[in-house]
C-alpha positions in Angstrom: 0.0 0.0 0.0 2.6 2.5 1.0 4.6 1.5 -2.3 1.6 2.6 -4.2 1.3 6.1 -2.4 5.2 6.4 -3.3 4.2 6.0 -6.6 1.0 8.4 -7.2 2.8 11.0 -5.4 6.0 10.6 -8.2 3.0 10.4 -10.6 3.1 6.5 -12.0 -0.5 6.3 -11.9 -0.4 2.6 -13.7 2.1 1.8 -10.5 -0.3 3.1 -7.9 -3.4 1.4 -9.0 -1.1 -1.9 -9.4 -0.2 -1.9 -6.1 -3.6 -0.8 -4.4 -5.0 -3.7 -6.7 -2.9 -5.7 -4.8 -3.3 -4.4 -1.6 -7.3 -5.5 -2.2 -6.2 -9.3 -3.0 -4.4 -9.5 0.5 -6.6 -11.9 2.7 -7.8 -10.6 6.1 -7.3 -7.3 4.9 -8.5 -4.4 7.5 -11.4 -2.1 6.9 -8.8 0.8 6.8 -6.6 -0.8 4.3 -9.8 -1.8 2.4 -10.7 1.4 2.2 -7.5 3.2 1.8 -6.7 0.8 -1.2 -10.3 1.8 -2.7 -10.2 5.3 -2.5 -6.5 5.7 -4.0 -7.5 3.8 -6.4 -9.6 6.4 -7.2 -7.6 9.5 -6.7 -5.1 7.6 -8.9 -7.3 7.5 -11.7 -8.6 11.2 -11.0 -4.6 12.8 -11.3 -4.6 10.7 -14.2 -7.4 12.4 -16.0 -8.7 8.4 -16.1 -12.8 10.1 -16.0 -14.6 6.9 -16.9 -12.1 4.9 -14.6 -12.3 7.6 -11.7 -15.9 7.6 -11.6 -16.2 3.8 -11.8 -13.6 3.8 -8.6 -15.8 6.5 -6.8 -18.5 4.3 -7.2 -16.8 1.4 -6.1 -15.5 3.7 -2.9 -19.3 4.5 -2.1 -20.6 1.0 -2.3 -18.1 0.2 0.1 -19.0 2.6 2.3 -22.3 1.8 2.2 -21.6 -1.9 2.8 -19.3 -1.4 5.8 -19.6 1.6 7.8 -22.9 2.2 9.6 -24.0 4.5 12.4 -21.4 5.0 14.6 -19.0 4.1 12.2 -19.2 6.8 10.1 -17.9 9.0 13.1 -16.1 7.0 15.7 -12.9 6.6 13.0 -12.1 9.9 12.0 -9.4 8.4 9.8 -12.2 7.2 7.7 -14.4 9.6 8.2 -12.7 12.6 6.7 -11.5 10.5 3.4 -15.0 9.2 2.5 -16.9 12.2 3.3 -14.8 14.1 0.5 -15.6 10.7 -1.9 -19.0 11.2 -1.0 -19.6 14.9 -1.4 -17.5 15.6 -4.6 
């Protein structure tokens, strides 16, 4: 995962989204990473002026969301929380 943040900062999308690909095939991956690997994914594809492929991985961020964070969830991790309420509201 960090490997792929190295490389969407340098600006190898194709890198980044390998990696976070990756990162998503890992079993007993945590929520965080999960999500993390989900919505990079998605900024990857946005700095890479991807626009069918960066609103395909919003989508994919949102259903996530929607799938695993409920109630108090939403609020009780504020490492979450402030990521996937700028997916949500953009």
């Amino acid at each position: 995962m960090q490997t792929g943040k190295l490389d969407l900062a340098k600006g190898d999308y194709d890198a980044a989204v390998a990696k976070f690909a990756d990162a998503q095939k890992v079993k007993g991956i945590d929520p965080q990473a999960q999500y993390e690997s989900l919505y990079f994914t998605a900024l990857a594809h946005l700095l890479a002026k991807q626009a069918d492929s960066a609103a395909a991985s919003l989508g994919a961020v949102q259903k996530w969301v929607a799938e695993n964070l409920k109630g108090d969830d939403l609020t009780s991790s504020p490492r979450l929380w402030g990521c996937w309420n700028i997916a949500l509201t953009s």
